[in-house]
Biopython code that builds the backbone (N, CA, C, O; Angstrom):
import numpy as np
from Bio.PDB.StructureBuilder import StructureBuilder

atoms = [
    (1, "UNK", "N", (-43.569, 21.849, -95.368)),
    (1, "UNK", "CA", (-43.057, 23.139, -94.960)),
    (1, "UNK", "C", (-43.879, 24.233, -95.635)),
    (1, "UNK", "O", (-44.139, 24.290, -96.837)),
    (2, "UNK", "N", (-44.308, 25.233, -94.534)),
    (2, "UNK", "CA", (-44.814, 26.228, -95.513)),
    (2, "UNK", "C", (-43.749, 27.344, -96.530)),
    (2, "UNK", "O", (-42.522, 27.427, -96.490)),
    (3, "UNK", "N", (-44.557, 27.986, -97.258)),
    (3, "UNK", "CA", (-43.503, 29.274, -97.887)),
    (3, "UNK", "C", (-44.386, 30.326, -97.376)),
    (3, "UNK", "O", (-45.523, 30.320, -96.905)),
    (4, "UNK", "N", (-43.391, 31.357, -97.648)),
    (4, "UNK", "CA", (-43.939, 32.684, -97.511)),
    (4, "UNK", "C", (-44.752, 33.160, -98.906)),
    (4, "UNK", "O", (-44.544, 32.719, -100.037)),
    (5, "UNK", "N", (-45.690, 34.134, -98.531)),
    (5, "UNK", "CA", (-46.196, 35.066, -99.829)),
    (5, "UNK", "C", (-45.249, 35.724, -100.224)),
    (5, "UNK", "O", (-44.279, 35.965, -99.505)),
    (6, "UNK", "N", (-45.380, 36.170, -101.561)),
    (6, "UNK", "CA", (-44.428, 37.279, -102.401)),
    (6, "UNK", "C", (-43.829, 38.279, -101.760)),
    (6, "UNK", "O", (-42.648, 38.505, -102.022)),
    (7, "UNK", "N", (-44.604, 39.165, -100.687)),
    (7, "UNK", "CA", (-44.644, 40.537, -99.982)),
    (7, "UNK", "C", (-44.005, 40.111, -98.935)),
    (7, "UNK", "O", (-42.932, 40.621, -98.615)),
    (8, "UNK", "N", (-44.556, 39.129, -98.252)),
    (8, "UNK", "CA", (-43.610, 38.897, -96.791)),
    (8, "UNK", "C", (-42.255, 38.724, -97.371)),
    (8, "UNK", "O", (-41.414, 39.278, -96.664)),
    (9, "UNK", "N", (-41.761, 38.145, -98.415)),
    (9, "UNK", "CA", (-40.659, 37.589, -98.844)),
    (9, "UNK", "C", (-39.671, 39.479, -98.900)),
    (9, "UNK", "O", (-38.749, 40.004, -98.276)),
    (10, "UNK", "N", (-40.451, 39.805, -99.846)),
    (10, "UNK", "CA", (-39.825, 40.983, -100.352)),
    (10, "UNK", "C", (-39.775, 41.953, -98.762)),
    (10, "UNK", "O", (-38.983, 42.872, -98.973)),
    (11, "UNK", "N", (-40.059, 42.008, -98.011)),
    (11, "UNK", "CA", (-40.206, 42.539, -96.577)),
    (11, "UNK", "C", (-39.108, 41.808, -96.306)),
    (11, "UNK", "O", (-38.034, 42.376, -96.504)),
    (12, "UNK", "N", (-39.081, 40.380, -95.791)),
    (12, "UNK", "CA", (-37.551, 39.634, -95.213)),
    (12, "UNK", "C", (-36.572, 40.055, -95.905)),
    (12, "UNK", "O", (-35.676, 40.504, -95.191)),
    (13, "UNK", "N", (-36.297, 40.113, -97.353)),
    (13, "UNK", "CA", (-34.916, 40.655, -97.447)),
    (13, "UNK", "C", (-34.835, 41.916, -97.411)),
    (13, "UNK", "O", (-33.622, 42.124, -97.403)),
    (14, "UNK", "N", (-35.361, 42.897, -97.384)),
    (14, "UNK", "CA", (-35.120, 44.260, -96.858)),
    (14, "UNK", "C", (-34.996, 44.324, -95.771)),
    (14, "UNK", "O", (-34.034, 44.990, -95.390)),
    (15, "UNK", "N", (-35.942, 43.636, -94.648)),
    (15, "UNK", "CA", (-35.234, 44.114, -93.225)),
    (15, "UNK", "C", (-33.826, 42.906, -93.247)),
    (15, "UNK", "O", (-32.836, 43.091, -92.538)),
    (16, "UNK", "N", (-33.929, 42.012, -93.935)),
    (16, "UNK", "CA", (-32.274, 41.215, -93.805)),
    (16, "UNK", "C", (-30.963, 42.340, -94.257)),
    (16, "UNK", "O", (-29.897, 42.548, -93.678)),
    (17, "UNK", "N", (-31.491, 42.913, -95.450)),
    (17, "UNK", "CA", (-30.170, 43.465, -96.132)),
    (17, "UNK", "C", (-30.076, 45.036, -95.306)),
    (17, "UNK", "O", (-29.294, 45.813, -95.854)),
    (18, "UNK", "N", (-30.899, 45.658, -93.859)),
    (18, "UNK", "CA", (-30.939, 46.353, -92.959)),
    (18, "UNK", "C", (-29.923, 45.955, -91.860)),
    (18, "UNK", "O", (-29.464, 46.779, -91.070)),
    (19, "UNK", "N", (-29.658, 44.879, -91.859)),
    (19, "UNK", "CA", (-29.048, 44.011, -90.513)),
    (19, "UNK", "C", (-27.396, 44.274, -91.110)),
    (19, "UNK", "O", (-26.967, 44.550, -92.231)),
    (20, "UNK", "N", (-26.618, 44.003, -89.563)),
    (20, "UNK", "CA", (-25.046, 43.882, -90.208)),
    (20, "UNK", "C", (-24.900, 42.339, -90.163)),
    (20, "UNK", "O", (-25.836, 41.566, -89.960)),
    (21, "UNK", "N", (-23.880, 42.061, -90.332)),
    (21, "UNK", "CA", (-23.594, 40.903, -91.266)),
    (21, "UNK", "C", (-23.559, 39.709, -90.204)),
    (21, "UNK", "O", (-23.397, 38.609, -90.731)),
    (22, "UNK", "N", (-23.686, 39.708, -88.722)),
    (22, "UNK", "CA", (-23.636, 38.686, -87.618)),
    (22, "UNK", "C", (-25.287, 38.925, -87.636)),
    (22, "UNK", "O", (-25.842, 37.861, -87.912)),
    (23, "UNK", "N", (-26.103, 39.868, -87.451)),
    (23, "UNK", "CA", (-27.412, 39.736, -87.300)),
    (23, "UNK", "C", (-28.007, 39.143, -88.262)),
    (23, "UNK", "O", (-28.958, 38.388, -88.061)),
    (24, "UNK", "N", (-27.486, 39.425, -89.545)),
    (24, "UNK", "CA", (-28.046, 38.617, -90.608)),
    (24, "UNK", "C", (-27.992, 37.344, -90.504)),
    (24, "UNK", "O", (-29.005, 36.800, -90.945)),
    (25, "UNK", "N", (-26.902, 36.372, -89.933)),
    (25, "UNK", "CA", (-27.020, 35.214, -89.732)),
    (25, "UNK", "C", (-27.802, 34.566, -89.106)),
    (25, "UNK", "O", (-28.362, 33.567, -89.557)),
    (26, "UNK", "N", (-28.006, 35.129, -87.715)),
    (26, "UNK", "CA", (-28.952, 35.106, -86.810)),
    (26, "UNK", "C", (-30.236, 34.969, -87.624)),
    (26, "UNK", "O", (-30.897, 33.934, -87.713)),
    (27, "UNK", "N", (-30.443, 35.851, -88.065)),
    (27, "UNK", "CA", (-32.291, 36.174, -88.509)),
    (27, "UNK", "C", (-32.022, 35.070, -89.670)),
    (27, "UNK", "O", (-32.962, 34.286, -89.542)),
    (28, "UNK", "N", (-31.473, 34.770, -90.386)),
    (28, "UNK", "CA", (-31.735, 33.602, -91.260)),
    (28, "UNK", "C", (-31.778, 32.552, -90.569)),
    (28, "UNK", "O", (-32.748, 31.843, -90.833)),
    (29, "UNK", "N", (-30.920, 32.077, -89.574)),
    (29, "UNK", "CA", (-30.708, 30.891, -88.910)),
    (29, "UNK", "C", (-32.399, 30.903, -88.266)),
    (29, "UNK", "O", (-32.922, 29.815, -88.506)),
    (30, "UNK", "N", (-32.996, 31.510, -87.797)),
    (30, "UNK", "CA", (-33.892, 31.489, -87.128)),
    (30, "UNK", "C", (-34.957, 31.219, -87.428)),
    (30, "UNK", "O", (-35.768, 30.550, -86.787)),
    (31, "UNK", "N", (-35.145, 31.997, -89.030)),
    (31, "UNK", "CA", (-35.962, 31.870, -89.699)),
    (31, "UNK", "C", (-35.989, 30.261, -90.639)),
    (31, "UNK", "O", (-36.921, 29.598, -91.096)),
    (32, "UNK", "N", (-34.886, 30.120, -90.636)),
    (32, "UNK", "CA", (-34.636, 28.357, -91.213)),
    (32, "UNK", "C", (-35.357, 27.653, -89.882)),
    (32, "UNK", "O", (-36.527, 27.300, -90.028)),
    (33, "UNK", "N", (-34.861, 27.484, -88.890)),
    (33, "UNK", "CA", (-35.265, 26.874, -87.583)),
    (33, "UNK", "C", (-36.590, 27.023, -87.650)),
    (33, "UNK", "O", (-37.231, 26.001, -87.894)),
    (34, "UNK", "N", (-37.168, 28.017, -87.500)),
    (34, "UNK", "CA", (-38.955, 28.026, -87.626)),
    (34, "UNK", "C", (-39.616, 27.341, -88.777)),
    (34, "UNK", "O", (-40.823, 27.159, -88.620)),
    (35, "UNK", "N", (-39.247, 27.042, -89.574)),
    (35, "UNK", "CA", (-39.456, 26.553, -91.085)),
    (35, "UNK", "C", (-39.492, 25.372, -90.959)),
    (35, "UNK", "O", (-40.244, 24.699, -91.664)),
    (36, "UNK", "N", (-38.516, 24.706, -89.833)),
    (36, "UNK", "CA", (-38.545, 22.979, -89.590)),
    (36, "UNK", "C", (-37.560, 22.892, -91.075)),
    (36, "UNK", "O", (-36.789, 23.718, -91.563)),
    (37, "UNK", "N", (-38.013, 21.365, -91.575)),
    (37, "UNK", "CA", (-37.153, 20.531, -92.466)),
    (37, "UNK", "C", (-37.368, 20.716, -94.021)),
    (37, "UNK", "O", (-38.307, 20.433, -94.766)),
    (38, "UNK", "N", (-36.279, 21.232, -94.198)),
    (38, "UNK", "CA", (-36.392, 22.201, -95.438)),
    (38, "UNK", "C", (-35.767, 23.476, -95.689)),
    (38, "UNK", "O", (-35.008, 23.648, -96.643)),
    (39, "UNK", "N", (-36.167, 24.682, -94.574)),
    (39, "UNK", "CA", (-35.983, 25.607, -94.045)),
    (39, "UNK", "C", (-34.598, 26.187, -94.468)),
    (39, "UNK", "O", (-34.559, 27.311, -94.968)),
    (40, "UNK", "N", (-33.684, 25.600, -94.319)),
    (40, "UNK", "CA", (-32.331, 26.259, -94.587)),
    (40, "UNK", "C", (-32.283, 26.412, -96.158)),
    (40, "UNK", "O", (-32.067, 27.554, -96.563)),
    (41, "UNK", "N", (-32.411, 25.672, -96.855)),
    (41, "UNK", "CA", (-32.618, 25.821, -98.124)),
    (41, "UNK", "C", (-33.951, 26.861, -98.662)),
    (41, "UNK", "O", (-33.722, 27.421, -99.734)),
    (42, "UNK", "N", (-34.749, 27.037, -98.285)),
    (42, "UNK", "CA", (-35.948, 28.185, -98.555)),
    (42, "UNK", "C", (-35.191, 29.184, -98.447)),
    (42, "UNK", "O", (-34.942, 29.892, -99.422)),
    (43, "UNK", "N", (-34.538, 29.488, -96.863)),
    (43, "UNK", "CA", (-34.608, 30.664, -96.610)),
    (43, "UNK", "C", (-32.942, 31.144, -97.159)),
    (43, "UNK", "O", (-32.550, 32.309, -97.090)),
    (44, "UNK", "N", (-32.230, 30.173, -97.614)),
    (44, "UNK", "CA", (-31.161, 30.457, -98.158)),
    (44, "UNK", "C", (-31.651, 31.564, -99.840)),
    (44, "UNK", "O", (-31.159, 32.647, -100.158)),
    (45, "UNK", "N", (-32.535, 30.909, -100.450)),
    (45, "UNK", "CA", (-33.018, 31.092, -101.265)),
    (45, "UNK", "C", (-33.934, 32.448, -101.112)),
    (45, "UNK", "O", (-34.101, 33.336, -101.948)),
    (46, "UNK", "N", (-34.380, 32.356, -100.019)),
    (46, "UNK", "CA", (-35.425, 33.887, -100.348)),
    (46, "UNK", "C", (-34.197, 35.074, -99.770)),
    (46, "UNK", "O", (-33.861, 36.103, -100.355)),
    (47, "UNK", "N", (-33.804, 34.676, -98.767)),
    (47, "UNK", "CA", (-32.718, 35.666, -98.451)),
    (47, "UNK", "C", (-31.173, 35.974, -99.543)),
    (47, "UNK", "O", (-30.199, 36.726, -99.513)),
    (48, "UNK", "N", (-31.535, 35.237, -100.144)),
    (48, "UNK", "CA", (-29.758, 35.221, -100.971)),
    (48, "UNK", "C", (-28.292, 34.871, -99.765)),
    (48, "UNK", "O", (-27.259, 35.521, -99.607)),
    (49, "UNK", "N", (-28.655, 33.892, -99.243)),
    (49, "UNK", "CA", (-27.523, 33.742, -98.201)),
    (49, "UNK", "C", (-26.990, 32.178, -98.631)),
    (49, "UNK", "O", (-27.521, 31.490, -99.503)),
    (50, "UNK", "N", (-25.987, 31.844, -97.930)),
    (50, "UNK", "CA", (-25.544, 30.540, -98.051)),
    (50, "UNK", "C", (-25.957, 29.227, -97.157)),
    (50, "UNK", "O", (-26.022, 29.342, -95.933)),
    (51, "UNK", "N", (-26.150, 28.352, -97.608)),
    (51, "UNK", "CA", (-26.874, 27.607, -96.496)),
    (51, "UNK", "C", (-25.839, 26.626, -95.688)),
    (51, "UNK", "O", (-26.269, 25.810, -94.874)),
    (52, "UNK", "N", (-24.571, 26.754, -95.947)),
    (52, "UNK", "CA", (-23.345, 26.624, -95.307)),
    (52, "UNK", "C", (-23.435, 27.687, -94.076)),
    (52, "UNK", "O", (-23.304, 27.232, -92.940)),
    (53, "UNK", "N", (-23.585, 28.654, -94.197)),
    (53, "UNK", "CA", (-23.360, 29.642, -93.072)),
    (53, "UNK", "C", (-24.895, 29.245, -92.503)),
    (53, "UNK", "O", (-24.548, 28.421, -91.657)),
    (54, "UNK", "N", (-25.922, 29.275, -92.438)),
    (54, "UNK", "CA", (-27.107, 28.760, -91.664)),
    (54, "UNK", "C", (-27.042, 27.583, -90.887)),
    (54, "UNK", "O", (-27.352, 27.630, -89.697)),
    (55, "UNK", "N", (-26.603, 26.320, -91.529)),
    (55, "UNK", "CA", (-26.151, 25.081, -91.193)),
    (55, "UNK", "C", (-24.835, 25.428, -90.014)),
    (55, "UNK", "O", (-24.882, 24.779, -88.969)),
    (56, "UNK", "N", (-24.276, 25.918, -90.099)),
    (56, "UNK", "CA", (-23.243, 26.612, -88.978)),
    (56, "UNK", "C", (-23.401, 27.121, -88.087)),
    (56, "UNK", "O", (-22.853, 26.868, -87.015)),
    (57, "UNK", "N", (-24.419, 28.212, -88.365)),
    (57, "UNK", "CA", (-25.107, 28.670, -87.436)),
    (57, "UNK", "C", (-25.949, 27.574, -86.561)),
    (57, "UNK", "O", (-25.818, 27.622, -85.337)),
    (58, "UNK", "N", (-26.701, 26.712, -87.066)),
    (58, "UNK", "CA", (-27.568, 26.073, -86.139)),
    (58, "UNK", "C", (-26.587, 25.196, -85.062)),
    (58, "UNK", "O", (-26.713, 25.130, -83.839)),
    (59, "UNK", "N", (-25.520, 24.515, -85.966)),
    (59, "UNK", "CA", (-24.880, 23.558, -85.442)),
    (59, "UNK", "C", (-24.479, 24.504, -84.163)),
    (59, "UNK", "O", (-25.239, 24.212, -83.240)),
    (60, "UNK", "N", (-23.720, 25.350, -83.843)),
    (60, "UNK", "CA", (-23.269, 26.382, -83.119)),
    (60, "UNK", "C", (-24.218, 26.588, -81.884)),
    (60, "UNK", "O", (-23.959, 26.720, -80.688)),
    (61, "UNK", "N", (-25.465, 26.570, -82.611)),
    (61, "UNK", "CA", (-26.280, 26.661, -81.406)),
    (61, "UNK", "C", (-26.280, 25.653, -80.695)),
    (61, "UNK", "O", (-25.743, 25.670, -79.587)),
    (62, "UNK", "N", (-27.014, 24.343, -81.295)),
    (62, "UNK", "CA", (-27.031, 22.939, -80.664)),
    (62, "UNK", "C", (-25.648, 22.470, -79.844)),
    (62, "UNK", "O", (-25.633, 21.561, -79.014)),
    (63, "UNK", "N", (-25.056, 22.880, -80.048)),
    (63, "UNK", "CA", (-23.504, 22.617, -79.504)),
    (63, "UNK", "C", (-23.414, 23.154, -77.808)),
    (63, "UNK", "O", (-22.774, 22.753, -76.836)),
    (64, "UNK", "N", (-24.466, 24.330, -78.045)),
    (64, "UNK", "CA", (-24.188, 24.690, -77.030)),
    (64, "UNK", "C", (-23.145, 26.567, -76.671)),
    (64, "UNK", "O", (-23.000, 27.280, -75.678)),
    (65, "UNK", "N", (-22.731, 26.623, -77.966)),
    (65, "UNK", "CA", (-22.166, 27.818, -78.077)),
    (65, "UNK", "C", (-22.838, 29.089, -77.510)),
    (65, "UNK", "O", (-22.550, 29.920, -76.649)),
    (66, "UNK", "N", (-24.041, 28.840, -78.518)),
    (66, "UNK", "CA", (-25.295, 29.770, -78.474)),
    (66, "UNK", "C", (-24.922, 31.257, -78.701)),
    (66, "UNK", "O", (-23.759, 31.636, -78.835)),
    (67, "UNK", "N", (-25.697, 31.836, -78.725)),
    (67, "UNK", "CA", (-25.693, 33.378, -79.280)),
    (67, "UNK", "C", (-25.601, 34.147, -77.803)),
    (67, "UNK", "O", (-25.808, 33.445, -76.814)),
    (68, "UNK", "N", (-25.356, 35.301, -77.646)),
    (68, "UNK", "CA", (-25.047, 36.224, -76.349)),
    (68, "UNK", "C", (-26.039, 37.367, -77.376)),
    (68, "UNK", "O", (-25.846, 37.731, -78.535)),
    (69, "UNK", "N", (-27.083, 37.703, -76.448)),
    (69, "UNK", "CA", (-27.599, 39.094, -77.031)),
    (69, "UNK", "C", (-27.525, 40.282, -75.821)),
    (69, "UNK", "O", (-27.881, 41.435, -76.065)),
]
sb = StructureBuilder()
sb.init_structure("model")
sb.init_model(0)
sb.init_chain("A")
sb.init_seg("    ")
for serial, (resi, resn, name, xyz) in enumerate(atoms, 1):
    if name == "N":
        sb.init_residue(resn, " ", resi, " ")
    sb.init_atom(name, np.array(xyz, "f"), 0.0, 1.0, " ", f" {name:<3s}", serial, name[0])
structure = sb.get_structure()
């Protein structure tokens, strides 16, 4: 899995902590998903989020729920 540089990092949580609190899930979930295997845990970590709520999020998707934009 790759990581991000320092700057991109510090960029993701500013535009994360910009977002309200359903978009934020989204953009983490997404950003875990692009990351492949591993991913939820990175981005739990660079974002300060829970990787319970990411893992939820994905499942949600795969299920079939899916997001409405």
């Amino acid at each position: 899995m790759a990581t991000y540089p320092t700057l991109v990092k510090k960029r993701m949580r500013t535009f994360y902590r910009s977002l309200n609190e359903r978009d934020r899930r989204h953009y983490a979930t997404i950003e875990a998903i692009k990351l492949g295997h591993g991913g939820i845990g990175y981005i739990s970590q660079v974002l300060g989020c829970d990787q319970k709520t990411i893992s939820h999020e994905i499942a949600e998707l795969e299920s079939g729920g899916g997001w409405f934009f």
